[in-house]
N, CA, C and O atoms as a printed pandas DataFrame, in Angstrom:
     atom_number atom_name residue_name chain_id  residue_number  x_coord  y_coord  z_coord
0              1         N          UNK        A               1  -14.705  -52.228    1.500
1              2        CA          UNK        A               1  -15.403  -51.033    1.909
2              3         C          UNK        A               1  -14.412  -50.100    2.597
3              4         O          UNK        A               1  -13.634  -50.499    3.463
4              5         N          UNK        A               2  -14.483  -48.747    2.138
5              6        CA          UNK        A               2  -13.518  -48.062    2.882
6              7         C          UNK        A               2  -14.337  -47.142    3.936
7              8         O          UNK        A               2  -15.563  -47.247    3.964
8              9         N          UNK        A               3  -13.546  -46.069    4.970
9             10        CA          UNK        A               3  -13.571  -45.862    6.063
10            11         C          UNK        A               3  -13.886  -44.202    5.427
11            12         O          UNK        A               3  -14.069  -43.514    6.431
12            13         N          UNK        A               4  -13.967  -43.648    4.639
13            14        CA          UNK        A               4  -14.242  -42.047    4.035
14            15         C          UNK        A               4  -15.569  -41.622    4.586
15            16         O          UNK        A               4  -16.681  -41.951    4.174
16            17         N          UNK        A               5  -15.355  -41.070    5.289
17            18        CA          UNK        A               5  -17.030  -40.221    5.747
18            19         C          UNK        A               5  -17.370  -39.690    4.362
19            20         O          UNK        A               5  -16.487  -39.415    3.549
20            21         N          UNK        A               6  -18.515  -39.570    4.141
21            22        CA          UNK        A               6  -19.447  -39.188    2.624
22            23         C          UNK        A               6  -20.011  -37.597    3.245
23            24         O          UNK        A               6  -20.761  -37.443    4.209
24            25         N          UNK        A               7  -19.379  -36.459    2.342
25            26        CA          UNK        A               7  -19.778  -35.039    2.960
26            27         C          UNK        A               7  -21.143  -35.044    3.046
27            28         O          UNK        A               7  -21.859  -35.912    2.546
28            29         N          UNK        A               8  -21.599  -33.885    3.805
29            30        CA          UNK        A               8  -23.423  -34.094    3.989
30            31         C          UNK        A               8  -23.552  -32.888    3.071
31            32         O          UNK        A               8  -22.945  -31.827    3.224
32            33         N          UNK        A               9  -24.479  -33.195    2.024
33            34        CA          UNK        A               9  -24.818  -32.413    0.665
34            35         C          UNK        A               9  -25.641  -31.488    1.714
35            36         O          UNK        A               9  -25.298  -30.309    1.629
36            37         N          UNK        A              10  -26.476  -31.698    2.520
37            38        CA          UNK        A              10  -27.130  -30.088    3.369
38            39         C          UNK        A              10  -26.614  -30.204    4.581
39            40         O          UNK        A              10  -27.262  -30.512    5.581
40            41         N          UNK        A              11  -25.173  -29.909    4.537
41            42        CA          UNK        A              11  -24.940  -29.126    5.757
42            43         C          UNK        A              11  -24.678  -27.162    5.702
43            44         O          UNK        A              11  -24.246  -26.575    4.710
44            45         N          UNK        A              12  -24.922  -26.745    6.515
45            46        CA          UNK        A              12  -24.499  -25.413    6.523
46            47         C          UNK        A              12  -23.200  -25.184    6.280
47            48         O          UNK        A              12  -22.223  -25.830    6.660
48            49         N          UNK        A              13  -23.280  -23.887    5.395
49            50        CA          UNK        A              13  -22.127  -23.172    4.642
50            51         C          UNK        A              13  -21.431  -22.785    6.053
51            52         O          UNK        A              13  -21.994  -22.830    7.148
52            53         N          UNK        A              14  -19.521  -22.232    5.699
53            54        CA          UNK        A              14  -19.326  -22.278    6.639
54            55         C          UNK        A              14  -19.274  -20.590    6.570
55            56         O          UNK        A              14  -19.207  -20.191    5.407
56            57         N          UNK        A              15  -19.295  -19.373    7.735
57            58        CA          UNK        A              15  -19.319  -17.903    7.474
58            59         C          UNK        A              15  -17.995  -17.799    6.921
59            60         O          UNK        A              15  -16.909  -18.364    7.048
60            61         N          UNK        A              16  -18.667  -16.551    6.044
61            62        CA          UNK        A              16  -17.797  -15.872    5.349
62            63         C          UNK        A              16  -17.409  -14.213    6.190
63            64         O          UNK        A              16  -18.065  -13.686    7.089
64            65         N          UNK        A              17  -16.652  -13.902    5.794
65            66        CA          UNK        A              17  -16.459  -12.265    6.250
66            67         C          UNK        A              17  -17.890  -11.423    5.881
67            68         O          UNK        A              17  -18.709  -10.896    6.635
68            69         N          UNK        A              18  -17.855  -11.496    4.805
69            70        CA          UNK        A              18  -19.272  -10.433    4.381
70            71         C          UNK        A              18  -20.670  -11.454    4.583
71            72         O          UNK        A              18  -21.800  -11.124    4.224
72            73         N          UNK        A              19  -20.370  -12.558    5.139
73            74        CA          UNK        A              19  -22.383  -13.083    4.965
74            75         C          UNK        A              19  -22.862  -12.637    6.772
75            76         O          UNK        A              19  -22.230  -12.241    7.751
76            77         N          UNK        A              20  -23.769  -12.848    6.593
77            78        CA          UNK        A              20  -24.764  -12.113    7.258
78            79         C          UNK        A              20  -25.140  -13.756    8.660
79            80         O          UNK        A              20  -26.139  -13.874    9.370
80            81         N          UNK        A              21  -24.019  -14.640    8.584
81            82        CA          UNK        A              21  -24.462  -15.825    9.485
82            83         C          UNK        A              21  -24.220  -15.198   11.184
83            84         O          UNK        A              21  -24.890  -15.860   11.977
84            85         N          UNK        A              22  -23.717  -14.502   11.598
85            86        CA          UNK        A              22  -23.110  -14.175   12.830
86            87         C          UNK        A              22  -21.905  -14.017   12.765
87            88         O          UNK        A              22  -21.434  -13.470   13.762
88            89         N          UNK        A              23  -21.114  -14.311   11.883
89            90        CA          UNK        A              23  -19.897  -14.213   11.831
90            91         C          UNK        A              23  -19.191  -12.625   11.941
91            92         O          UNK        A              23  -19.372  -12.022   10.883
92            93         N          UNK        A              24  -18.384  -11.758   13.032
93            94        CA          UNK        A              24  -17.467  -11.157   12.541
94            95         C          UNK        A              24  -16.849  -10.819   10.999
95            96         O          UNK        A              24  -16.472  -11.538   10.074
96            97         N          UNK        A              25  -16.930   -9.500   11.180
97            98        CA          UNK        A              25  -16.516   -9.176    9.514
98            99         C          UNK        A              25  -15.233   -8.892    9.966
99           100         O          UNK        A              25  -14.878   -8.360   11.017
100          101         N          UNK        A              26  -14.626   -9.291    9.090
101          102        CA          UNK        A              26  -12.531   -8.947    8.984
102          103         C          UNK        A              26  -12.548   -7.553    8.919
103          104         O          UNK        A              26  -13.038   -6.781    8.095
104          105         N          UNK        A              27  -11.701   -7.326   10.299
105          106        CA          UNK        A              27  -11.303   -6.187   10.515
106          107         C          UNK        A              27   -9.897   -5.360    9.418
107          108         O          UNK        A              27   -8.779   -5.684    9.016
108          109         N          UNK        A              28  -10.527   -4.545    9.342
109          110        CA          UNK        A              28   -9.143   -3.681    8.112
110          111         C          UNK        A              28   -8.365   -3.068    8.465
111          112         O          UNK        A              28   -8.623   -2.339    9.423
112          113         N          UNK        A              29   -7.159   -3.049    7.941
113          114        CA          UNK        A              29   -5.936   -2.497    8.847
114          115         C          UNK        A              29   -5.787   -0.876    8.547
115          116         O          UNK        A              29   -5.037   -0.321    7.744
116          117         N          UNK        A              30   -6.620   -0.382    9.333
117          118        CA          UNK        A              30   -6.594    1.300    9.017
118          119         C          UNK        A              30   -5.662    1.891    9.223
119          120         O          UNK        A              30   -5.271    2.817    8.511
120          121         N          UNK        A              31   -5.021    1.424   10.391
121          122        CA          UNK        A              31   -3.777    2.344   10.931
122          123         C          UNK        A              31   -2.809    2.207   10.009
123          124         O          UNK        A              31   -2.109    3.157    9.658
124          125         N          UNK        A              32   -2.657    0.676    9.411
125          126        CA          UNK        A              32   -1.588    0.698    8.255
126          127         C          UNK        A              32   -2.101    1.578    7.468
127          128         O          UNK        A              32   -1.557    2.682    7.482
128          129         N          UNK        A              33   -2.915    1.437    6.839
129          130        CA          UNK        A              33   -3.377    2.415    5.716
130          131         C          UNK        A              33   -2.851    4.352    5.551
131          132         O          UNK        A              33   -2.453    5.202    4.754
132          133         N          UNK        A              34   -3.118    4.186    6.526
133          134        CA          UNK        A              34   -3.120    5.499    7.209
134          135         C          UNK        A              34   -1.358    6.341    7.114
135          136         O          UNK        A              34   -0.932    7.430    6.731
136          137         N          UNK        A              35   -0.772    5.084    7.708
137          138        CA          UNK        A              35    0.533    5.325    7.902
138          139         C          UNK        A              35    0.856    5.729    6.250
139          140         O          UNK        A              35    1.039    6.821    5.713
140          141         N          UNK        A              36    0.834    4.003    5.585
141          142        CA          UNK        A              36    0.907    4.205    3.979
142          143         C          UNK        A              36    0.737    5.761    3.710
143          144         O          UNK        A              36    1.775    6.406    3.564
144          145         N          UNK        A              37   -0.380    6.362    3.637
145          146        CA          UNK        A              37   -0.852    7.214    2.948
146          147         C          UNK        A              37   -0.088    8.508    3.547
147          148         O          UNK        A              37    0.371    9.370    2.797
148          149         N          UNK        A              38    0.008    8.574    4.891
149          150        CA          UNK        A              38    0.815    9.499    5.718
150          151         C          UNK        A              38    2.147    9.674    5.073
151          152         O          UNK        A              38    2.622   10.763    4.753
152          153         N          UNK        A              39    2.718    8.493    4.904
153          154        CA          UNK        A              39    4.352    8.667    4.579
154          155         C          UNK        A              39    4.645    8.917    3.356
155          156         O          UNK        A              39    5.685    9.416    2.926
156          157         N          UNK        A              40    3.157    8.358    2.434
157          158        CA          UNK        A              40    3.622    9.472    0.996
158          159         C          UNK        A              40    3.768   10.747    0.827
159          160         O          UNK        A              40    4.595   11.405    0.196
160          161         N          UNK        A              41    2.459   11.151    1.755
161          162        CA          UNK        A              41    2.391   12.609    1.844
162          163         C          UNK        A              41    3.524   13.363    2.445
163          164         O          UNK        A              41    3.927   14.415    1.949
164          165         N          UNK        A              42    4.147   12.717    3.734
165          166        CA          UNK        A              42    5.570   13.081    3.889
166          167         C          UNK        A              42    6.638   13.113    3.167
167          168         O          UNK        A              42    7.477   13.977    3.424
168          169         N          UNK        A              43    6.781   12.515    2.480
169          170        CA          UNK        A              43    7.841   12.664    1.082
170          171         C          UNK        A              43    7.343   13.337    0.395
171          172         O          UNK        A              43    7.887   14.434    0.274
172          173         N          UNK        A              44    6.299   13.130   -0.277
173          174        CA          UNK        A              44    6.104   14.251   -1.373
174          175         C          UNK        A              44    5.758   16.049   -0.765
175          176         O          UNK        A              44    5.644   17.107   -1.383
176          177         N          UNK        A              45    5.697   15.786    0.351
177          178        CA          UNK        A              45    5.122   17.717    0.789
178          179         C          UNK        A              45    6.617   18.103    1.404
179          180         O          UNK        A              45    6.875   19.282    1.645
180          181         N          UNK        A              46    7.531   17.115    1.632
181          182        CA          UNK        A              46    9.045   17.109    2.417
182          183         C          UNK        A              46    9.529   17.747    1.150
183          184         O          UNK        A              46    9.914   18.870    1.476
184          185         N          UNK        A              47    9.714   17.555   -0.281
185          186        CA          UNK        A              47   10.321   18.787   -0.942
186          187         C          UNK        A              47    9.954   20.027   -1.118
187          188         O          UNK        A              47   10.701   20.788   -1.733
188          189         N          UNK        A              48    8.675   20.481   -0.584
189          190        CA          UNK        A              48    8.389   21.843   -0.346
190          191         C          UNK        A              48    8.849   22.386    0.885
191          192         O          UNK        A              48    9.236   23.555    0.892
192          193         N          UNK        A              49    8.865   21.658    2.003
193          194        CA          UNK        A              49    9.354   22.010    3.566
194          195         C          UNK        A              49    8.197   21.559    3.866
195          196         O          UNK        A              49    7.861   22.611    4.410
196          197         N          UNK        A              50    7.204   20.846    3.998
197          198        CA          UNK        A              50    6.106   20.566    4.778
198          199         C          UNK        A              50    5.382   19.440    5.307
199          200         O          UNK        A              50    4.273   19.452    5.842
200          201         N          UNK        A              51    6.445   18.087    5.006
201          202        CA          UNK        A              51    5.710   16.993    5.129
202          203         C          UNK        A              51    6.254   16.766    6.978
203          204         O          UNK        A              51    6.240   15.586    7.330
204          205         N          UNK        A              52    6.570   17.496    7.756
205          206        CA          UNK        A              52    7.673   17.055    9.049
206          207         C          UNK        A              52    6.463   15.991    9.317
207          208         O          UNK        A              52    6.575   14.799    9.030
208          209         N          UNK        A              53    5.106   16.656    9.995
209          210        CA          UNK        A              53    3.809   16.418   10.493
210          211         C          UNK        A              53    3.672   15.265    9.902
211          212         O          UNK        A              53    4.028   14.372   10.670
212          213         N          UNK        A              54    3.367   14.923    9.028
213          214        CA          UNK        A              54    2.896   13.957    7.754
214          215         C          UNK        A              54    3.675   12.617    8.571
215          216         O          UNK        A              54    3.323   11.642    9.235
216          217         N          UNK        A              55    5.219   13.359    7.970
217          218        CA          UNK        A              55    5.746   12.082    8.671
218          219         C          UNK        A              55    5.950   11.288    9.697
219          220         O          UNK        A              55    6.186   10.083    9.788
220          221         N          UNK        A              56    5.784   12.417   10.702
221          222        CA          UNK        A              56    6.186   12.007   11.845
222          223         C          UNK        A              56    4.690   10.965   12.159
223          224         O          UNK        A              56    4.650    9.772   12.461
224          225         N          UNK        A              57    3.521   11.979   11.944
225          226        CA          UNK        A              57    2.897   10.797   11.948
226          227         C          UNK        A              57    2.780    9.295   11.297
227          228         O          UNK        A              57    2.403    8.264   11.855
228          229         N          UNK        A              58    3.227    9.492    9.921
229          230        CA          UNK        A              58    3.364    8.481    9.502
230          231         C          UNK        A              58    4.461    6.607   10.226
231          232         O          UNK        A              58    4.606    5.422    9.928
232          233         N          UNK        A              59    4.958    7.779   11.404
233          234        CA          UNK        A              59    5.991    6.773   11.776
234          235         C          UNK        A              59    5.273    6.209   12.837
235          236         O          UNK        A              59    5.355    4.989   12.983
236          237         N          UNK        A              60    4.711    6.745   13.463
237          238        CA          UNK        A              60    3.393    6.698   14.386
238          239         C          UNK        A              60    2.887    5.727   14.469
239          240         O          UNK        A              60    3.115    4.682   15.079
240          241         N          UNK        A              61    1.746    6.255   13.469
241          242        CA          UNK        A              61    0.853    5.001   13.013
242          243         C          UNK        A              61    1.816    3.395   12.080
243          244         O          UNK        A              61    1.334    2.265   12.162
244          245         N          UNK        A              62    2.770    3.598   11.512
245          246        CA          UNK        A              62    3.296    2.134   11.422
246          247         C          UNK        A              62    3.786    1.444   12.515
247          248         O          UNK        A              62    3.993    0.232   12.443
248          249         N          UNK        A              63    4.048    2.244   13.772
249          250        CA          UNK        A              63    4.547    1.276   14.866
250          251         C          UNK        A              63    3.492    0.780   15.270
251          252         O          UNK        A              63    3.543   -0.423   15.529
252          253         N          UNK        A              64    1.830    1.687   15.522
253          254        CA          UNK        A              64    1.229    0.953   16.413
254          255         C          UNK        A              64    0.406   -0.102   15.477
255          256         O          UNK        A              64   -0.300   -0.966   15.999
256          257         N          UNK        A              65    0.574    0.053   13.709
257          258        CA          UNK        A              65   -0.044   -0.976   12.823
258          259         C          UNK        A              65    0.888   -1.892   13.433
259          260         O          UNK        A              65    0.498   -3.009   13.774
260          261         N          UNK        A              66    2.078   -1.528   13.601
261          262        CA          UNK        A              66    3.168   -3.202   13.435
262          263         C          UNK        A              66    2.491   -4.024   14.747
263          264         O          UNK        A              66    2.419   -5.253   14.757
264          265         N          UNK        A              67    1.998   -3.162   15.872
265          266        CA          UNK        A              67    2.018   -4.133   17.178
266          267         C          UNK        A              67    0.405   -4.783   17.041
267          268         O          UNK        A              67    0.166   -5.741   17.775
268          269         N          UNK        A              68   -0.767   -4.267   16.075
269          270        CA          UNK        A              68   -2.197   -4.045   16.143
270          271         C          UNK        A              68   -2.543   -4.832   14.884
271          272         O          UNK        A              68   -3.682   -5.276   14.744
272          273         N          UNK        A              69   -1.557   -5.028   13.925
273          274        CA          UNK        A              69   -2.085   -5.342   12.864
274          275         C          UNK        A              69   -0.695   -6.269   11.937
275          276         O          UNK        A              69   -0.240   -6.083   10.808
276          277         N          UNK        A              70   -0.354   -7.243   12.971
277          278        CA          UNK        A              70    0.781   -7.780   12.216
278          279         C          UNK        A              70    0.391   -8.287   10.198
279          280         O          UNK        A              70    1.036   -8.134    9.161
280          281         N          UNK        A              71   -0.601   -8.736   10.437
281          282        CA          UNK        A              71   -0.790   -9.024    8.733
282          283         C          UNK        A              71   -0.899   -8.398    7.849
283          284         O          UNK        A              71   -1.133   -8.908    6.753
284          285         N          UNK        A              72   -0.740   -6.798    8.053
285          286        CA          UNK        A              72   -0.383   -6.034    7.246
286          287         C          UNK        A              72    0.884   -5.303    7.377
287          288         O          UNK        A              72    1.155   -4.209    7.872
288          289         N          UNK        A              73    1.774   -6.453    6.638
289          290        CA          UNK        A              73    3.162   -5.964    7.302
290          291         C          UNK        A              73    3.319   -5.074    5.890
291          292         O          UNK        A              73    3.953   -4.019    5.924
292          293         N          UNK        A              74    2.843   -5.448    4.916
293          294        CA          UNK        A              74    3.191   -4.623    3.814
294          295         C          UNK        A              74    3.192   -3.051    3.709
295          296         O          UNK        A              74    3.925   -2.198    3.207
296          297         N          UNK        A              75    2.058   -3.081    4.401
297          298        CA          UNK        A              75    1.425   -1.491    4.345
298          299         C          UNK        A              75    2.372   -0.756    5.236
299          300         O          UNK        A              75    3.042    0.217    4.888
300          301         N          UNK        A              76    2.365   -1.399    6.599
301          302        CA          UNK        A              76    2.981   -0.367    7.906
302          303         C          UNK        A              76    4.284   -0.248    7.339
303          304         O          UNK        A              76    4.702    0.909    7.374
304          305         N          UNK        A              77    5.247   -1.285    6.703
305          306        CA          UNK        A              77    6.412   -1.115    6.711
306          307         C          UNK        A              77    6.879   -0.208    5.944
307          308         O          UNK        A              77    7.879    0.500    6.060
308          309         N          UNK        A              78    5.669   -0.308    4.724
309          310        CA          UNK        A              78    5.615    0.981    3.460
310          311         C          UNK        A              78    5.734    2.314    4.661
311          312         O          UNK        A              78    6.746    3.004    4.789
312          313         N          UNK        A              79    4.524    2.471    5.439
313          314        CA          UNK        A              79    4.366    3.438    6.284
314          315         C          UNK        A              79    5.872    3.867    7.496
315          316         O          UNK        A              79    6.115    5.005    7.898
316          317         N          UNK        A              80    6.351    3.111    7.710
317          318        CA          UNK        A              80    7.611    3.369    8.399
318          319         C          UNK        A              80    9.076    3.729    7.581
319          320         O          UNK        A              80   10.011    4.417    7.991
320          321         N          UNK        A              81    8.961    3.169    6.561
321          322        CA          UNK        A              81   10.239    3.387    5.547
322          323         C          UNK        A              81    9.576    4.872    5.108
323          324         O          UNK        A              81   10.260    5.771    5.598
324          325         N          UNK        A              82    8.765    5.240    4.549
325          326        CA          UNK        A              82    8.379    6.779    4.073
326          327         C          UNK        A              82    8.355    7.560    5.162
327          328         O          UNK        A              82    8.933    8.641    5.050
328          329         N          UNK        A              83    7.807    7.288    6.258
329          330        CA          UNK        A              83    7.821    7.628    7.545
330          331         C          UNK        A              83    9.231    8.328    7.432
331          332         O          UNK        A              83    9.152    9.460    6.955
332          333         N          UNK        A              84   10.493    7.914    7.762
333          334        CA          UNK        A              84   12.044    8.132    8.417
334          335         C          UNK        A              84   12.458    8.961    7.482
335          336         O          UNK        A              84   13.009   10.048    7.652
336          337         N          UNK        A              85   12.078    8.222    6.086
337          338        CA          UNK        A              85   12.709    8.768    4.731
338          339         C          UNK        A              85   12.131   10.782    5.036
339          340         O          UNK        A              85   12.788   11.788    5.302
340          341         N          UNK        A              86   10.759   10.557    4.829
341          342        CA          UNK        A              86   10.344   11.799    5.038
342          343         C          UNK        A              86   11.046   12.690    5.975
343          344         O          UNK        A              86   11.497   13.759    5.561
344          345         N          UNK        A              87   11.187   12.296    7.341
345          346        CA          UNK        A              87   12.215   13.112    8.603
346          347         C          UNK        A              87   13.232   13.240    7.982
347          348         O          UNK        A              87   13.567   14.384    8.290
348          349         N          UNK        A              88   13.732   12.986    7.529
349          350        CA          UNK        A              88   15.198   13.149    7.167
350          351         C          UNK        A              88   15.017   13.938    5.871
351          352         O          UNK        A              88   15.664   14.985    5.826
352          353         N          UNK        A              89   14.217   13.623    4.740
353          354        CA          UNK        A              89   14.148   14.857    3.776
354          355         C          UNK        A              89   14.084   16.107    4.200
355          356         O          UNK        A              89   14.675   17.028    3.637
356          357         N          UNK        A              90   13.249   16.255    5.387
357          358        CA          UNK        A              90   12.559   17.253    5.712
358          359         C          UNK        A              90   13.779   17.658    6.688
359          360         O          UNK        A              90   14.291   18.622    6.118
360          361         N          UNK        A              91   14.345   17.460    7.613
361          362        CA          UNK        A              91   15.447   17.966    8.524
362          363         C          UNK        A              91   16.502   18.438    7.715
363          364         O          UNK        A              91   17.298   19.339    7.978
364          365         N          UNK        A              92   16.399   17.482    6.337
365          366        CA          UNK        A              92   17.727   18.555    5.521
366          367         C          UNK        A              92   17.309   19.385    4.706
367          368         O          UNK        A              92   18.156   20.143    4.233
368          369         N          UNK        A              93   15.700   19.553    4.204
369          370        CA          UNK        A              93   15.221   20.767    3.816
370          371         C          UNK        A              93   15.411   22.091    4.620
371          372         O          UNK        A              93   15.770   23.180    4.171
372          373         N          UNK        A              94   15.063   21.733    6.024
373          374        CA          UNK        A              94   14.951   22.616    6.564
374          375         C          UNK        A              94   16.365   23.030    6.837
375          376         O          UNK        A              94   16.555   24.229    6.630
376          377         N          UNK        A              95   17.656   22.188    7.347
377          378        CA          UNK        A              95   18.537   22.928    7.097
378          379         C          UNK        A              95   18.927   23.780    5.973
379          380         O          UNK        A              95   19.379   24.919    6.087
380          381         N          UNK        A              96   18.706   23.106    4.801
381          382        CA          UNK        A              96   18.850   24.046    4.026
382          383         C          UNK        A              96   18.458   25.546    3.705
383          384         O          UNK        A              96   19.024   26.482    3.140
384          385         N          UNK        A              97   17.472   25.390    4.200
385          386        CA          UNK        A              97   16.616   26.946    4.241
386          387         C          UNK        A              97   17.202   27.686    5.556
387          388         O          UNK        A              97   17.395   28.881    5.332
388          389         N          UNK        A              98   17.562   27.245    6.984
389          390        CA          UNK        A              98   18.513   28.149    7.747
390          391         C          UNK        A              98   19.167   28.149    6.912
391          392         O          UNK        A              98   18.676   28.899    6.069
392          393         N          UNK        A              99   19.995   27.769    6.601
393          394        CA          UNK        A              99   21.851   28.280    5.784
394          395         C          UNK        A              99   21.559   29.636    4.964
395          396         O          UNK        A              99   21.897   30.814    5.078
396          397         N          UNK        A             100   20.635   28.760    3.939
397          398        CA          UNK        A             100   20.237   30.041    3.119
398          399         C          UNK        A             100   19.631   31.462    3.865
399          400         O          UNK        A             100   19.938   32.590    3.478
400          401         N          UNK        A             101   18.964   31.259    4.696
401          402        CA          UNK        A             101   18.269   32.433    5.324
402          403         C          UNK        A             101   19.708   33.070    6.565
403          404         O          UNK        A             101   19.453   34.184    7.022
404          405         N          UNK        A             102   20.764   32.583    6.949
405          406        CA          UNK        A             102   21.695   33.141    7.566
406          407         C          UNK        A             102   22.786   33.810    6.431
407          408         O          UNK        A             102   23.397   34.857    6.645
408          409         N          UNK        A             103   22.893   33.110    5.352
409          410        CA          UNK        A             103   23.537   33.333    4.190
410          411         C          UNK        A             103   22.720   34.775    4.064
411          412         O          UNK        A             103   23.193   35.884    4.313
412          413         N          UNK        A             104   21.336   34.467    3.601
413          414        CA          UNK        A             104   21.292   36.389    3.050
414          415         C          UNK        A             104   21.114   37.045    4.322
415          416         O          UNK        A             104   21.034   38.249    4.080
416          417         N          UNK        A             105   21.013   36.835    5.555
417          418        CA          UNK        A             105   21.375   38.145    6.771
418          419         C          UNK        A             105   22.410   38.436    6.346
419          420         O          UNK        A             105   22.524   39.531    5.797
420          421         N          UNK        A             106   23.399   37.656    6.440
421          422        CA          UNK        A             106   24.655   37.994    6.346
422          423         C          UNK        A             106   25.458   38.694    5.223
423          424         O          UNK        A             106   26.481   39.362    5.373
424          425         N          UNK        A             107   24.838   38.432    4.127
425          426        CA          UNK        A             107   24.883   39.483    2.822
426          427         C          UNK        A             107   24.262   40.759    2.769
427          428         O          UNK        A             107   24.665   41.715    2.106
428          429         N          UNK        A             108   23.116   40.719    3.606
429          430        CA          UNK        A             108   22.579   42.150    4.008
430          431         C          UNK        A             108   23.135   42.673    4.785
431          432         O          UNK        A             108   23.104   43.873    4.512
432          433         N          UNK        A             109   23.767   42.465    5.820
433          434        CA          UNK        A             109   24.799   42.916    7.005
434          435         C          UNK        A             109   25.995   43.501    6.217
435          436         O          UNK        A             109   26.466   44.621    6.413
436          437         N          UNK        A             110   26.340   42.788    5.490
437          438        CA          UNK        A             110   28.100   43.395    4.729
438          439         C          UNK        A             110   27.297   44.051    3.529
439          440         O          UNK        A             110   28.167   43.925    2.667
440          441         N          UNK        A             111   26.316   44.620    2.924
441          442        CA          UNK        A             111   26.180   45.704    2.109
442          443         C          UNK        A             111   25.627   46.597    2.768
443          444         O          UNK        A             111   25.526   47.594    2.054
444          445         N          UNK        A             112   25.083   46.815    4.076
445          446        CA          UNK        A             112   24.463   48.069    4.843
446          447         C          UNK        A             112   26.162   48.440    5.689
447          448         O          UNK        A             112   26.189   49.333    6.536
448          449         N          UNK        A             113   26.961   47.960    5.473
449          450        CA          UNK        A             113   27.838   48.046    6.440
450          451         C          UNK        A             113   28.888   49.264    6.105
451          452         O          UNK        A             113   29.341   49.392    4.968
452          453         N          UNK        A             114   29.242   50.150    7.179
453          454        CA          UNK        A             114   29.568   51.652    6.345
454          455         C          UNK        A             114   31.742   51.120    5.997
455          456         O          UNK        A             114   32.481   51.904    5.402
């Protein structure tokens, strides 16, 4: 004879996220999400000149996913790498557009010039 407890065919199920026993529903990692979605928009609006906002938030929200929501490391980290990437597109967009915009003062200055 062996020593195996025999499962009890009616015992209670154990909760799930979505059943309705008392159980807590799994919380979703919004802030990652958020970031994610932030730091695309920062790259992609960063080649027009406009994602700075985007990104900066995007860097934002992946730090406080990283400290709030370690199990979605996928998302925040997505959200922090687009995050930086974006600042930096965008800081050399925008340099680019001073240069250019001192470039034509300065071409307008030497053709008004007697």
């Amino acid at each position: 004879m062996t020593n195996n407890p025999e499962p009890m065919p009616y015992a209670a199920p154990e909760p799930t996220p979505y059943s309705s026993n008392g159980g807590a529903p799994a919380k979703s990692p919004v802030l990652s999400i958020i970031s994610l979605i932030a730091g695309i928009l920062g790259v992609l609006a960063g080649f027009i000149g406009w994602g700075l906002l985007f990104s900066i938030g995007a860097v934002v929200l992946g730090h406080l996913g990283q400290r709030k929501e370690p199990a979605a490391k996928g998302m925040w980290l997505t959200g922090l790498i687009t995050g930086y990437a974006g600042i930096v597109l965008n800081l050399i967009i925008l340099a680019i557009f001073i240069v250019a915009l001192m470039a034509g003062i300065s071409a307008y200055d030497m053709e008004t010039a007697p």
